[in-house]
Structures are given as C-alpha cells and as structure tokens.
N, C-alpha and C positions, 0 to 999 in steps of 0.2 A: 249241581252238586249231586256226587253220587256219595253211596257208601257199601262199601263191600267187603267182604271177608278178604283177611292176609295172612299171612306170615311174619312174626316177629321173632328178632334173636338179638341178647342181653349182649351186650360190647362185654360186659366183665365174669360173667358166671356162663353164657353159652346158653341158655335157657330159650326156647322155642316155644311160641304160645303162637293161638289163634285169634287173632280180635279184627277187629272193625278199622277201615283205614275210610276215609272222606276223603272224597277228590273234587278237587274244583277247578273248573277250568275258568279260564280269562282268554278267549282269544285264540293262540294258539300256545300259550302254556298252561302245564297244567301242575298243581299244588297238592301235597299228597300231607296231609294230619292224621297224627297218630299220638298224642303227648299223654301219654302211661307209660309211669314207671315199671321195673320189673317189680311181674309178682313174686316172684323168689328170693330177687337179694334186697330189691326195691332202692336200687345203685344208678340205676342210670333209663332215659327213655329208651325204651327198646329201639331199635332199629329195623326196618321195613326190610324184608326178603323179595327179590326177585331173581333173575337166571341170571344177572350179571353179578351181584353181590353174593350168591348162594348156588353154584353150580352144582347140577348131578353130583353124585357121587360123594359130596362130603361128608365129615365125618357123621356121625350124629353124639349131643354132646353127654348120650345118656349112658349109652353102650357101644359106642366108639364104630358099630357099624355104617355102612354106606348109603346115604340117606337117598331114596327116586323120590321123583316128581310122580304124582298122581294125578 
C-alpha cells in the first residue's frame, strides 16, 4: 500500500485540488482510493487526474488558460 499526492477534478464545478490517493496493489492490479467529496460544491467524489483523463494543455477551470504538467 502506497500513498501519494494527486490530482483531483470535480465532474460538476471543474474544481482541482491536491490530496492523497492510496494504491494497492494485488498481484498484477493495482486499486487507486480516493473517496472525498468536492471541497467546493461538495456534489460529487472528485475524480483522479492523470495524462490520459487530463491532457497538456487544458483548460484550467479558473481562468480558462492552458494548464502544463510540472
């Protein structure tokens, strides 16, 4: 079991935050928990950010510019 910092983004308000995701592996899969609601709208579990779900360049949902990877 690891735990490490992520990327989270609200399905309904677009809200990005940094928290904590657990990963556990079993074998050769591996399980990623994250069950916090938004702290903004507090509407739905965030959703986990990675390069596939969250590509370069998107919006950002504060000021609408183009968000990089750091």
């Amino acid at each position: 079991m690891l735990a490490k910092p992520a990327i989270f983004r609200c399905p309904y308000c677009g809200d990005l935050k940094e928290d904590l995701i657990l990963l556990v592996r079993d074998g050769e899969e591996e399980f990623r928990y994250a069950a916090r609601p938004c702290k903004k709208c507090g509407k739905a579990q965030a959703e986990y950010v990675d390069e596939r779900t969250f590509p370069e360049g998107t919006p950002c949902p504060k000021c609408g510019g183009k968000l990089e990877k750091t």
